[in-house]
C-alpha positions, 0 to 999 in steps of 0.5 A: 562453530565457524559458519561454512561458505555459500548461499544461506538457507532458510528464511521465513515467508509470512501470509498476513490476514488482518482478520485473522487475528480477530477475536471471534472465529465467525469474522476469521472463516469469513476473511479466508472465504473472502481471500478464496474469492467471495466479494470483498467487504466494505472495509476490504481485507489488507494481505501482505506475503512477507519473505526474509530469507535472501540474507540482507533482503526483505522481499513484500507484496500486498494486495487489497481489495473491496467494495460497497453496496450503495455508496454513498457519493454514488447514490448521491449522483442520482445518474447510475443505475449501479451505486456499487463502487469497487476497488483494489491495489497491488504493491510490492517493494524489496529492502536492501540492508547495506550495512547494520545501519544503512538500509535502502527501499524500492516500492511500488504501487497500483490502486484502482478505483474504478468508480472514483469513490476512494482514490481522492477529494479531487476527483468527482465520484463516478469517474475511473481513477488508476494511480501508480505511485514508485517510491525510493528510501534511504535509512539510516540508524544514527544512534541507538533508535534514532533513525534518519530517512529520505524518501523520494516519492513519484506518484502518476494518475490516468487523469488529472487528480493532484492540486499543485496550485494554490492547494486547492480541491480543482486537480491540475495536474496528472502527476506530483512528486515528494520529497521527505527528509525525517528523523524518527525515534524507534522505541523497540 
């Protein structure tokens, strides 16, 4: 049967609950109460909504949020009359499969971290973070499942939370950016 001309069809768009896939159906009523707006957990509840139905593309987004009750760092202050720590992102990235073996990615992040209790060992707790980060790949599938990618990476703070010099935990600097060159084997 020889395939008739124009746009394709079809495709598949993927809700993905985390908790859902848990054992016991308590902990998967509550994640659906949790996604329809009840607080979040202190271990959070990671969505993604996949869609693969645009021939070559892969289309993503995800969003988590979460909190704690009492936080640890928070507490530990001993100067805030609310110890309860919050914080959530957003990402979202599209694929591009050029050919079979060549294959490009754009994604980008938010997470906010309104307390500071979770965005990085250089920022003191009790300080609001926002860090945005935009990521370009390049993969390539060599042999079999041999994989080659380059990535490049640009992250941005609202305040000064990366340690460019001496490696150290005194943040310097509001940005940084990465590049990564890797070979991977993929077994499946």
């Amino acid at each position: 049967m020889t395939p008739r001309p124009g746009p394709r069809h079809g495709g598949s768009v993927a809700l993905l609950l985390l908790r859902l896939l848990a054992p016991d159906a308590a902990r998967a009523q509550r994640s659906v109460a949790d996604l329809l707006g009840r607080p979040a957990t202190p271990d959070g509840e990671p969505t993604t909504i996949l869609y693969t139905g645009i021939d070559k593309r892969t289309l993503a987004a995800n969003f988590d949020f979460a909190g704690e009750k009492n936080d640890p760092a928070l507490v530990a202050l001993g100067t805030r009359t609310d110890s309860n720590a919050r914080w959530g992102g957003i990402a979202g990235y599209v694929a591009y499969d050029w050919k079979k073996a060549l294959r490009t990615v754009l994604r980008a992040e938010y997470f906010s971290d309104p307390q500071g209790v979770r965005s990085s060992e250089t920022v003191a707790p009790g300080h609001n973070v926002d860090l945005v980060s935009l990521t370009a790949t390049v993969e390539y599938k060599i042999w079999r499942g041999l994989v080659g990618r380059l990535e490049y990476r640009h992250d941005e703070a609202s305040r000064r939370a990366f340690s460019l010099q001496n490696h150290g935990l005194i943040p310097t600097s509001h940005a940084q950016d990465t590049m990564i060159a890797a070979l991977y084997y993929s077994f499946f």
